[in-house]
N, C-alpha and C positions, 0 to 999 in steps of 0.2 A: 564608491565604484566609479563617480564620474573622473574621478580621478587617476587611475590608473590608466583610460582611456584617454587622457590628454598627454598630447604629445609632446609637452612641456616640461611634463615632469618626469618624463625620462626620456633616456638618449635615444634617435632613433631607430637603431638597429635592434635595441629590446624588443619595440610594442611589436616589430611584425613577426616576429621568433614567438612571443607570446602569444597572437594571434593565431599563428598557424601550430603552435602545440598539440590541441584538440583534433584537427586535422592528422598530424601525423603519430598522435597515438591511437587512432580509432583506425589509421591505415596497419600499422604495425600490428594490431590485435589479431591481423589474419595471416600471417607469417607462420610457416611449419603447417600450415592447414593442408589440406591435398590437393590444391588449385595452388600451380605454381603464378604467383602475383609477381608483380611491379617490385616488391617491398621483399619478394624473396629474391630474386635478381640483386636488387643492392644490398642487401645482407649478403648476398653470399660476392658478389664483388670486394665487400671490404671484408668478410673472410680472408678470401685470397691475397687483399694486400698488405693484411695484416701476418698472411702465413710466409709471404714472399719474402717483407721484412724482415721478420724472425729468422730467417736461414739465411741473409744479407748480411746480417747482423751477423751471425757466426762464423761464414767467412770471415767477415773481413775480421773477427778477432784473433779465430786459428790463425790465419798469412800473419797477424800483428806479432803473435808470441811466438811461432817455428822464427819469423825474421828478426827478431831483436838480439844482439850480440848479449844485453846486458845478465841474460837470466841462463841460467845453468840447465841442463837437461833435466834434474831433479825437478828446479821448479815449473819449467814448461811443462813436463806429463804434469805438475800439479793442478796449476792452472786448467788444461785439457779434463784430468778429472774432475774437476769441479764444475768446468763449463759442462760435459754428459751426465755428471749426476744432478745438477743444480742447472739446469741455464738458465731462466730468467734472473735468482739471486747470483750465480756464479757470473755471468754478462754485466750485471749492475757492479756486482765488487771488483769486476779487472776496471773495467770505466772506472770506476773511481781510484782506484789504487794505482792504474797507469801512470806515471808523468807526463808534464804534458810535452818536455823535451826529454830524450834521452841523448848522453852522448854520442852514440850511432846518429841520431838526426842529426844534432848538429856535426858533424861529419861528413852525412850525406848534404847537407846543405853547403858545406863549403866546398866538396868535391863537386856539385852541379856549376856553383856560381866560378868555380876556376877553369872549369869547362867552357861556359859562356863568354866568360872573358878571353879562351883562348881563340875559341871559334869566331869572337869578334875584333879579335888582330888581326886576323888575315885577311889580307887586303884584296884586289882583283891583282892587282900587280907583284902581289908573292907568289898569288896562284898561275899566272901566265906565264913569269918565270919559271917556276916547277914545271909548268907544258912543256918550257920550250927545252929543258933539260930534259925531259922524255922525249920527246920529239928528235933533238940531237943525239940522245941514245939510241931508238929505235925502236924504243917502246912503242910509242903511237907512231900512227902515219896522220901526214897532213892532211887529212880530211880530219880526224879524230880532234887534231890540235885544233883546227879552225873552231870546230863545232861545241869540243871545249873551252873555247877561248870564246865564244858568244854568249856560253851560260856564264863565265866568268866576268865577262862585263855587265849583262844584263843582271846580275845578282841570284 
């Protein structure tokens, strides 16, 4: 016995989880009772974040398989059927059966990064050029150019 209480022989974050076990099972024993406790309050908080999850979750798997080019109309209702008749096994088998790339991502990932490359060619001084060809057209008036041409410097 005197052993389990020395703090040497196990790592410290045990013995106070051990310690306070007895505590929070003689708390929990009164839970569902008809005095609303301490103990039903955080039961029913991780209820809710456990219930929150669970519909988080399915979001974002529906958005995943209506958006994915690779899968056929046949097999997206399949999928959907399986997630409403099944969702916890039906959620665990798309997880795991999903790729972790499709070629749609990589797609969308080269379409963002040539985006960002393009948006990072252009310089203050293409853009104040372009002003001053509105400006020469009559597009903007020279308050507009000015005040455009201060965002364009200042970034």
């Amino acid at each position: 016995m005197s052993r389990v209480l020395n703090a040497r022989a196990m790592p410290r974050p045990v013995l106070p989880a051990l310690l306070a076990l007895p505590i929070l099972l003689a708390a929990c024993s009164q839970v569902g009772g008809p005095a609303v406790t301490f103990w039903d309050v955080v039961f029913s908080m991780i209820v809710f974040f456990f219930w929150f999850m669970f519909i988080w979750i399915f979001i974002a798997l529906f958005g995943d398989i209506f958006r994915r080019n690779d899968l056929s109309g046949g097999a997206k209702a399949g999928w959907i059927f399986l997630l409403v008749i099944l969702p916890f096994l039906g959620a665990l088998i798309y997880m795991i059966a999903r790729p972790k790339v499709t070629a749609q991502d990589v797609e969308d990932l080269t379409r963002m990064e040539a985006a960002s490359k393009a948006a990072a060619a252009v310089s203050p001084a293409d853009q104040i050029a372009k002003l001053s060809e509105l400006r020469a057209a009559g597009a903007i008036t020279e308050a507009e150019f000015e005040s455009l041409k201060a965002k364009a410097i200042g970034g």
